[in-house]
N, C-alpha and C positions, 0 to 999 in steps of 0.2 A: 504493500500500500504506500501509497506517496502522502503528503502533506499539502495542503492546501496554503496559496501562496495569496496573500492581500494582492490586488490590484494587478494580476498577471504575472506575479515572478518579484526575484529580487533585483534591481539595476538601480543601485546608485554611484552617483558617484563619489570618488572617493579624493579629490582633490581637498586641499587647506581652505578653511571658508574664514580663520581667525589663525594670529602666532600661537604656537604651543609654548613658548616662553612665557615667566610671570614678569621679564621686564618692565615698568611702568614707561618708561618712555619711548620705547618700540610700541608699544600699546597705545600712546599718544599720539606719535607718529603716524600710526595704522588711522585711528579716529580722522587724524585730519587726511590723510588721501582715499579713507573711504568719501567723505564730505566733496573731494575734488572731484573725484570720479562719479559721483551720483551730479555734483552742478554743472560738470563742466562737458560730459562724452570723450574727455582726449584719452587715448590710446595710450600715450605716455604714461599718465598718470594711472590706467590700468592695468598694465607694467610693471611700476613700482611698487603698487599695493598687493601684486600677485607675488612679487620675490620678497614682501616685506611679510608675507608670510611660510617662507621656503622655512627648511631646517637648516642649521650650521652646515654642514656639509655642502649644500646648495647655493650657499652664501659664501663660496669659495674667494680668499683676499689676492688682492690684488698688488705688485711689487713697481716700486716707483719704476723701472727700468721699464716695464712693460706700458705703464702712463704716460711716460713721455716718450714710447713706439706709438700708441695708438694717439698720441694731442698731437703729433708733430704736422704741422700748417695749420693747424686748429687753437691757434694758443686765443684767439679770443670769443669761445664758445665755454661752456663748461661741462667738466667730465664729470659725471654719474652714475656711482656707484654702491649697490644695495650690498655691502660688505665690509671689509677693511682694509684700508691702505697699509701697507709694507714698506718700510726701507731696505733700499740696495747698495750695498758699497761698493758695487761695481759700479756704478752712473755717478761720476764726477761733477757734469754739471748739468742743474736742471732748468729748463727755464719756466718763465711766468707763470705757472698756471691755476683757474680756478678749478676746484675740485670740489665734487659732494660725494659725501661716505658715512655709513654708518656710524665707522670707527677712525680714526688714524691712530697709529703708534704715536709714541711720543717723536721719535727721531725724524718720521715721516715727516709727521706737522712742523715740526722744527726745519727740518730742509725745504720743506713746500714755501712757507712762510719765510726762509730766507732771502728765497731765491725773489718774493717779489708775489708769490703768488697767493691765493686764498685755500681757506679748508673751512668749506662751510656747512651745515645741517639740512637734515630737508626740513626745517621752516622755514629757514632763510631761504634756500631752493622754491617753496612754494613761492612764495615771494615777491621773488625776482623772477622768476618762467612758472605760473599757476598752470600754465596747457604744454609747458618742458620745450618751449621756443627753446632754441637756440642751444642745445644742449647734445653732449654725445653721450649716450647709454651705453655703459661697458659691464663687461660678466668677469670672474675671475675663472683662470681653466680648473674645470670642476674635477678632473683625472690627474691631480697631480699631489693629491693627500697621499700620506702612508701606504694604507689598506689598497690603495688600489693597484701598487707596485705588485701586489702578491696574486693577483686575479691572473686566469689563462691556462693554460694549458702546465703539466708539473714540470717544474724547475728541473733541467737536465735533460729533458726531453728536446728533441730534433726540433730548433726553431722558438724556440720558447724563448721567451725572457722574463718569464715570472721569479718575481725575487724567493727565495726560502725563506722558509720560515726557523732561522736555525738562533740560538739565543748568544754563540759568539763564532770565532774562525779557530779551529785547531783541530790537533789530532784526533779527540774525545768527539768531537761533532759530524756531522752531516758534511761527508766527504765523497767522492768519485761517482753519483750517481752517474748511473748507464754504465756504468765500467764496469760491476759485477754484481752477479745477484744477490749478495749480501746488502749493499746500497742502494736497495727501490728498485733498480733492475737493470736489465743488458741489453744493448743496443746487439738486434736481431743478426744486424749486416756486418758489426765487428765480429760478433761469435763465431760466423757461418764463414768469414774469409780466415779466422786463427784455428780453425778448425780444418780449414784445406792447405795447414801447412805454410801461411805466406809471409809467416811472421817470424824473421831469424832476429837474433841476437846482434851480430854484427849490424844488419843493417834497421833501424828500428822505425824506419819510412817505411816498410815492406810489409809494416803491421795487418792493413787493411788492403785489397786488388782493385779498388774502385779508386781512379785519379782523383775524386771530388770529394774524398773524406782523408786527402793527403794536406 
């Protein structure tokens, strides 16, 4: 027997309709670009208040090196962004720019601010661009946290470059996988060429008969 489903089935959806955070002023924030987004129809502003409800993870930051790639001929629009700004010690010198961010580090706002330029909030943001005139929308790369280094196919395997998962580097650890089957496993095509003999001592290139695993 089956159950009986209210209203044809279950289909909702499952997208953020509010932040799961109890920040008060992310929660402020949200109030005033739900208020823009109900007066005003801009796109922009519908935008904002959808990444203003992402999770941290989704709210990937952003590193000044990559801000002044993506502002370069844009120095008098402003760049916005639903995250936090980063400093880089590799980027020497920055110029002018205005910036909107969740967060900044300290060092961020400090070089922003030296250089001439602004770091401002989205109320000031509201503002000054209420329908996000004149602005450039930036995302931080969302694949670039820890955990996702270790996604893919297993570590040692043909083509892979998923990181291990091993807790340091030494003898005691997660050593020569595909090498032998005590270590995850063995590479099918190394066995089946040391197995027909190809592999001397003297010459130790002679290991494998296939030129493309020399």
């Amino acid at each position: 027997m089956g159950i009986d489903l209210i209203a044809g089935g279950k289909s909702k959806k499952s997208k953020r309709k509010a932040p799961k955070s109890d920040d008060v002023y992310l929660k402020l924030t949200v109030k005033l670009y739900r208020f823009l987004v109900r007066r005003t129809q801009s796109k922009f502003n519908a935008v904002i208040l959808k990444r203003l409800f992402m999770s941290k993870v989704n709210k990937a930051p952003l590193s000044l090196s990559r801000l002044v790639e993506f502002m370069t001929g844009k120095e008098d629009k402003i760049a916005v962004l639903v995250g936090t700004i980063t400093d880089d010690l590799r980027v020497h010198e920055i110029p002018a720019i205005k910036v909107t961010a969740l967060r900044f580090t300290e060092r961020a706002r400090a070089r922003i601010e030296k250089a001439g330029g602004e770091c401002l909030t989205f109320y000031q943001l509201a503002i000054r661009a209420p329908l996000g005139q004149n602005t450039v929308l930036l995302r931080g790369p969302e694949n670039s946290h820890e955990a996702v280094k270790h996604f893919g196919p297993a570590p040692g395997v043909p083509h892979s470059h998923s990181k291990p998962y091993v807790r340091s580097k030494g003898r005691k650890f997660e050593k020569a996988r595909g090498k032998r089957k005590s270590c995850g496993f063995k590479h099918f095509q190394e066995q089946e060429c040391y197995l027909r003999g190809n592999a001397t001592a003297k010459n130790p290139r002679s290991f494998c008969c296939c030129p493309e695993a020399w």
